[in-house]
N, C-alpha and C positions, 0 to 999 in steps of 0.2 A: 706369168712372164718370168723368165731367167735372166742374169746379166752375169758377166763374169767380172774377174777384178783379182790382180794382185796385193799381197800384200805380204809384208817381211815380219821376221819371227824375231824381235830384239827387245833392247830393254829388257821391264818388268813382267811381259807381255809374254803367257804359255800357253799350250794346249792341253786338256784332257780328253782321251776319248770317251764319246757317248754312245755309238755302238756301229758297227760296221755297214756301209753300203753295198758295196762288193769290190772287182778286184780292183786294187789303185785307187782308192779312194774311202776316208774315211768322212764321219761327223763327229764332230769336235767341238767342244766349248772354250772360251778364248775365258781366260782368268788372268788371275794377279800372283805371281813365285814371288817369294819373300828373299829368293835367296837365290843364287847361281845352283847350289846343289838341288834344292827343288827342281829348278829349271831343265837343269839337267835329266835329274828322274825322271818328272814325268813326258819328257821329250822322247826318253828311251821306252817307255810306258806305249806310247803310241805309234811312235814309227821303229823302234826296234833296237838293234845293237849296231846296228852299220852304220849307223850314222843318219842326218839329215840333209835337206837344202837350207839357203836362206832364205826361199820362197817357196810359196804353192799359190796356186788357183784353185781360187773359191766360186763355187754356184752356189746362190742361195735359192733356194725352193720352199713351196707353197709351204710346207709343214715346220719352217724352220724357223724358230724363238727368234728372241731380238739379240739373244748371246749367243747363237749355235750356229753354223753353217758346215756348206760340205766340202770339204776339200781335197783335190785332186793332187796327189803329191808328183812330182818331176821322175818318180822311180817309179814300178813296179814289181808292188807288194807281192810275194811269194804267200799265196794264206796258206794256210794246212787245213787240211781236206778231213773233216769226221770220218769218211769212208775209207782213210788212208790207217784209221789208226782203232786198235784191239787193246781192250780194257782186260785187265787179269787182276780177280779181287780175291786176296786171301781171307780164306776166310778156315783155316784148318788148324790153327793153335789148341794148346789143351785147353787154355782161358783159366789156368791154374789161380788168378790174380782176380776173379769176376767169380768162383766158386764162394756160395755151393749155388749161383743161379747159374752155374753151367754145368750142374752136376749130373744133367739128361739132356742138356744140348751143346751146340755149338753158340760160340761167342755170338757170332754173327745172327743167333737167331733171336737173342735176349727182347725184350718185347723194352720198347721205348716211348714215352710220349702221351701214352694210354691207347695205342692202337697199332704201332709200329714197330718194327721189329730194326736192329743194326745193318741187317745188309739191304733195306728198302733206303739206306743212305747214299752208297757209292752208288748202286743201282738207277734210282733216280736223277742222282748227279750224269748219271751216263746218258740215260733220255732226255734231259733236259740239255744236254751239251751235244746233242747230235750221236752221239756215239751208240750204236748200235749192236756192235759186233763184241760179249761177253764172253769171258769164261770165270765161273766160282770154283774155287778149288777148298774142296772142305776132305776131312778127315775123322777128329774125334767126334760122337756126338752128331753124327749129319742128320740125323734121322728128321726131323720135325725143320729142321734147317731146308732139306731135301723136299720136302711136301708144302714148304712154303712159297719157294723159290716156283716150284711147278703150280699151285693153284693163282698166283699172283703174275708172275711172268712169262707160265708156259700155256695155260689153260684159257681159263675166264676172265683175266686180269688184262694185262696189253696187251695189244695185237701188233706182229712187225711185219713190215712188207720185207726189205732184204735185209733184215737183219736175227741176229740170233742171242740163244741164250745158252750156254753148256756148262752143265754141271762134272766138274772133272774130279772124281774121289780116289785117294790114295788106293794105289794096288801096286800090288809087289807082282815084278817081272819075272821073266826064266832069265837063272842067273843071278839076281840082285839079294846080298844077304839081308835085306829089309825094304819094304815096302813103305815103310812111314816114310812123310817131310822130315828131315833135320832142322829145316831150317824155311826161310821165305825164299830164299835164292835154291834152295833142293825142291823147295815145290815147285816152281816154275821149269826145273830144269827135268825133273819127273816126266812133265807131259811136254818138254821143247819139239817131242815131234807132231805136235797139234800146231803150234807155229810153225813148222816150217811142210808144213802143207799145202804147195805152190799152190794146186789147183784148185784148193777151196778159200787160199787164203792170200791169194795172189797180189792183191790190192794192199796190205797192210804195209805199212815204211814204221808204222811204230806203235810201240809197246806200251799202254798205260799200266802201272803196276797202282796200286789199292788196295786200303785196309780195310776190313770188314770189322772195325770196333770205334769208328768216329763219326761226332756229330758234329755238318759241317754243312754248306751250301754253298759249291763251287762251279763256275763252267771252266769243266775241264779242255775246251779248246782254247782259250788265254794261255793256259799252262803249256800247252801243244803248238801254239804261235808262237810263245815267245822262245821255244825248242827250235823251233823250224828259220825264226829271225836269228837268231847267235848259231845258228847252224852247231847245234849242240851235239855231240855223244848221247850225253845223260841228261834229264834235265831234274833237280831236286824241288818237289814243293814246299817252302817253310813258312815258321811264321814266327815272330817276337814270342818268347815267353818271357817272366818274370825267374826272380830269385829261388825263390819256392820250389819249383818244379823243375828248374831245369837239367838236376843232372838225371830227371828219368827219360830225356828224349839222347837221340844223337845230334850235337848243334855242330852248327859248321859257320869258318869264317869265309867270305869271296871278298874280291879285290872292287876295283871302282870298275871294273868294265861286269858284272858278277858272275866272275869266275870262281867256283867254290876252290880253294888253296889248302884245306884244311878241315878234318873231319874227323869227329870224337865221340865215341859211340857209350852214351851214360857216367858222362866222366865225373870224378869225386872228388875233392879238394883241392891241390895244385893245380890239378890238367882238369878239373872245372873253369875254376878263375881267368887258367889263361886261355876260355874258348868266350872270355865276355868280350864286348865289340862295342864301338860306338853304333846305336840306334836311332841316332838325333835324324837322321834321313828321313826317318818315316813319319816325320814331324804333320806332314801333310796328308796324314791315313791317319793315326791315332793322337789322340789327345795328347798324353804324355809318355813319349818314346823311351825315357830314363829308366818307369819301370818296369821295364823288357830290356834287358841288356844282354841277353842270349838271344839266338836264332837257332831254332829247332827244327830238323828235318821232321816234315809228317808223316812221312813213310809212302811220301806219293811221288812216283815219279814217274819218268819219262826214258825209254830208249830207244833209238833206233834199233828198229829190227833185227839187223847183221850185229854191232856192236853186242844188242842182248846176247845172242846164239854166239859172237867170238869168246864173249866172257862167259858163259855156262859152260860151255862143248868143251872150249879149250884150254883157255890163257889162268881160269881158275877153278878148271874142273873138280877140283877137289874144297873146295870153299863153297859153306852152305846158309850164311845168313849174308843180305844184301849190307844191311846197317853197319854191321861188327864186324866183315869180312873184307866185302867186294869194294865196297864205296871207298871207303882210305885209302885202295889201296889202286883204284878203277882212276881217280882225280890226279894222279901224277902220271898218268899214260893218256888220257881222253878230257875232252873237251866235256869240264862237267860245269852246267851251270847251276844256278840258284835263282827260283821263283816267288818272290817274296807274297804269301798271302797277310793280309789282313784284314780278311772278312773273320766272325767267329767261329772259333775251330775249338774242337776238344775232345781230348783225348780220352774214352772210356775205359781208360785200363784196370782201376779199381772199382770195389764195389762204394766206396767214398767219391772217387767222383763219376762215377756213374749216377750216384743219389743228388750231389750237388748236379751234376747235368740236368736230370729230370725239373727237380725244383726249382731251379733256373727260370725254364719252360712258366711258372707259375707267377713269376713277380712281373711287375707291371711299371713301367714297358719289362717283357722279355728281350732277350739278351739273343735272344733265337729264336724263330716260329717257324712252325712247317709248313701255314699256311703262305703262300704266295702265288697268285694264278697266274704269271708266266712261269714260275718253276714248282709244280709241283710235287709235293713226294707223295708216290703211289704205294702203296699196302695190300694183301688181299681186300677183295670185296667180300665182303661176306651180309650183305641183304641183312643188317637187324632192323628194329625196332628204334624209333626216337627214345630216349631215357626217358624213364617217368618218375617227378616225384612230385612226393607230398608233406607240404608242410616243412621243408628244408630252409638250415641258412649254410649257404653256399656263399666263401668268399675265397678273392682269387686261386680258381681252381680249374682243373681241366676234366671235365666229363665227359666218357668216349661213348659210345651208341649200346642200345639196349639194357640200362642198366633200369635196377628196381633201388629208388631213395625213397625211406619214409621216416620223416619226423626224425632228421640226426643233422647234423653240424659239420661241416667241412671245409677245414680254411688251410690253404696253401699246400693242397694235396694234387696226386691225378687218381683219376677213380678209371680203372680197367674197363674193356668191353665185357658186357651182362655182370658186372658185378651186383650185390643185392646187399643193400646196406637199411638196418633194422633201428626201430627209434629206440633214442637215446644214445642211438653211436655218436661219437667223438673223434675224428679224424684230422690228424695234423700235422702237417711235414711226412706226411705218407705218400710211400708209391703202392700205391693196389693193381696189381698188373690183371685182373680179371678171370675169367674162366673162358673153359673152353666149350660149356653147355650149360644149359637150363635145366634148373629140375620145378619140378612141376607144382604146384600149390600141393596137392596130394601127397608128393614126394615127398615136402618140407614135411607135412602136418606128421607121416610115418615116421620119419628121423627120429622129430622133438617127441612125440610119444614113445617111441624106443631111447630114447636116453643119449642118441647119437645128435652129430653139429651138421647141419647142413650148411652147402655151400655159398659164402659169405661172410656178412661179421654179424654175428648176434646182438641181443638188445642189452641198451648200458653199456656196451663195450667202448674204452678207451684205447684210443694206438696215438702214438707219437714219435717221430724220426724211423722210420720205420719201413720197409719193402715187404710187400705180404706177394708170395709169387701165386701164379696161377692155379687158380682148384684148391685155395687152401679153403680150409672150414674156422673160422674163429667162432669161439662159442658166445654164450653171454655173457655178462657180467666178467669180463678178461680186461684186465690189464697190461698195454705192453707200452712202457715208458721207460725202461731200462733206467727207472730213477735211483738206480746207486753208480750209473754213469762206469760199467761194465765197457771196457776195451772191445777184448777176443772173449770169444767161449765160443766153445763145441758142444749142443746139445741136440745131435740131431734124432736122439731118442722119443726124444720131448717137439721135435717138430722145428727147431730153430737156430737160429749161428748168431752170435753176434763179432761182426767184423767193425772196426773203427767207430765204435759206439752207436753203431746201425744195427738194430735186430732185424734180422733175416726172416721170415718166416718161407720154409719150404711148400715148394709146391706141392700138392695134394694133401699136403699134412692136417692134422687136426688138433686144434689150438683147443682144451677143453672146457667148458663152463667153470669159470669162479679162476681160471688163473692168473697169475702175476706172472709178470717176464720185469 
């Protein structure tokens, strides 16, 4: 049975959205705002930037809590249409800040999690948000990037009914003194005539742009509703950072309606300070708002279609990063807004927090998990073997498929796909990012009686804080503790880097019996 029934929106008395019914109408939970400014928020959270009524009609239905019902607002909701809107994820930087694990790939292809790689992020943010219709723009390094991207999303991995995946790589034109991106706004503008390709791309009204270096679980049509509700230009996605960190992003201030007003691209002392903001609004998302007194662009955003192509083709044709260039300069001529996220987000720019990312992943509760069965993140398939071990103590750790554990210790590590870890290993605060094949018991036995490391970490061996990449070989009896608390070093003679007191171990390289790092 249904019954309908008014009721007015005052006092104490707000709404949160709980997830969409369809058009004109949402499901809503009725709570308690502490404050006008809350009320406010999350008023504009659910019905948008125009405004509200003092009433709606509510239907409660068969499925609906004793706090939840549905209601049909007095207007009709414009929603934004997944099919309306093309995802473009950069993914073509040198990743000069993440070397030397980009020292044979691209950023986007670094392996994360112990089974995933950086661009299986925006990627599946885009499947899980409807969004269908990609393009990857890669440059240095695409190689292994390129053969991921096709055995995972072109191949044997997803299957799209209308939608697609394009891989669009730096080339130089007839005419153009350079083929390389400059910049995030020159790579977009590179392939502008892939957007403006009526007849295959008829349907698009807008432009999602995408970093291919963050760990982050968003639906990106929120960020594309609330574009389509403030009838925005641009739309910027941020989030609260801390003191720490903030002058390595772009932060920006917006007004009470959030209109971004002001936009500062890595600022450092003076013209940091004065880009800090009251955050006490967000009182009602995170615990303690004080320490985040920055707002940070994440390098996601949103434009309409046309505005994208007036700003490339024309009005800043010669301007080639969107951060540093376009934005400061885009927000005093166009309707730019600000999308404030506060789910967990972070930025992989270095190889320090790329380390703290992973090991993140490891504490308990994590702080982020990839698991979640309405949104999940897909990766190649690749058909192994359940890990086999024997005689292990394994504490909060992540072990990915096909791996060989005997008789070794592993606490607050991730252990790579087919890694083969030997007793008496010691593993701790380690990224093992795995291999890319098996070699065979025969294989092994031929190495160790040739005097050679087979691939994995030998017996007795100690590693701690530490990223061992793909195919390396550690030998026996090795030690890698960087116990004299070594900064930088460049040995990549010897197989290893150490950046921010992180030993690096390269890929393919060979770590030899009886060393010390």
């Amino acid at each position: 049975m249904q019954f309908s029934s008014v009721f007015p929106l005052e006092g104490k008395a707000c709404v949160s959205p709980v997830r969409r019914e369809g058009s004109g109408s949402e499901r809503v939970r009725i709570g308690d705002c502490s404050s006008t400014r809350q009320n406010r928020a999350l008023r504009r959270m659910c019905f948008g930037a125009r405004g509200t009524t003092s009433s709606a009609q509510c239907v409660l239905t068969s499925d609906a809590g004793p706090d939840t019902l549905v209601v049909r607002t007095s207007f009709r909701r414009n929603y934004a249409d997944p099919n309306e809107v093309a995802a473009v994820i950069l993914g073509g930087g040198t990743g000069t800040q993440l070397f030397p694990l980009t020292s044979t790939r691209a950023t986007p292809a670094v392996p994360i999690g112990g089974c995933y790689r950086l661009i299986d992020i925006p990627m599946s943010n885009c499947f899980n948000s409807g969004i269908n219709k990609i393009f990857v723009m890669t440059q240095f390094n695409s190689a292994s990037l390129n053969r991921h991207i096709h055995r995972t999303y072109l191949g044997g991995g997803i299957n799209f009914t209308d939608g697609s995946v394009e891989v669009l790589a730096a080339t130089q034109m007839p005419g153009e003194a350079a083929g390389w991106f400059q910049g995030t706004a020159d790579a977009v503008r590179k392939f502008i005539w892939v957007l403006e390709d009526y007849y295959k791309h008829k349907a698009i009204e807008h432009i999602l742009i995408l970093s291919g270096d963050q760990l982050y679980r968003m639906d990106y049509m929120e960020l594309v509703q609330k574009h389509v509700d403030d009838n925005a230009d641009i739309t910027l996605s941020c989030a609260p950072v801390g003191e720490s960190r903030a002058s390595d992003y772009g932060l920006v201030k917006f007004d009470s309606s959030g209109r971004v007003i002001q936009f500062s691209e890595k600022p450092k002392g003076a013209d940091l300070e004065e880009m800090k903001v009251d955050t006490s609004f967000l009182n009602f998302a995170i615990d303690d708002p004080t320490k985040y007194p920055y707002i940070a662009s994440m390098g996601v955003y949103v434009f309409k279609k046309d505005v994208l192509l007036n700003l490339l083709k024309s009005r800043y044709a010669q301007l080639h990063d969107f951060g540093s260039e376009i934005l400061p300069k885009a927000l005093h001529e166009h309707n730019v807004q600000a999308y404030v996220f506060t789910d967990y987000w972070e930025d992989i720019g270095t190889i320090r927090s790329f380390f703290d990312a992973n090991m993140a992943l490891c504490e308990q509760p994590p702080k982020f998990e990839f698991y979640d069965p309405k949104t999940p993140f897909f990766t190649s398939p690749r058909y192994l073997p359940p890990t086999k071990s024997d005689k292990c103590r394994i504490k909060d750790a992540i072990i990915s498929h096909g791996c060989f554990l005997r008789e070794c210790t592993i606490e607050h590590s991730i252990v790579g796909v087919r890694s083969r870890l030997n007793s008496g290993c010691e593993l701790k605060n380690t990224m093992m990012m795995g291999a890319d094949l098996y070699e065979t018991e025969d294989e092994i036995s031929r190495l160790l009686s040739e005097g050679n490391v087979p691939i994995g970490v030998g017996e007795n061996t100690k590693i701690s804080n530490c990223i061992i990449d793909m195919n390396a070989r550690v030998g026996r009896n090795v030690s890698i503790t960087n116990s004299e608390g070594v900064q930088e070093a460049d040995r990549p003679e010897e197989g290893y880097y150490i950046r921010s007191g992180i030993v690096v171990i390269l890929k393919n390289s060979t770590i030899k019996d009886g060393t010390v790092i």
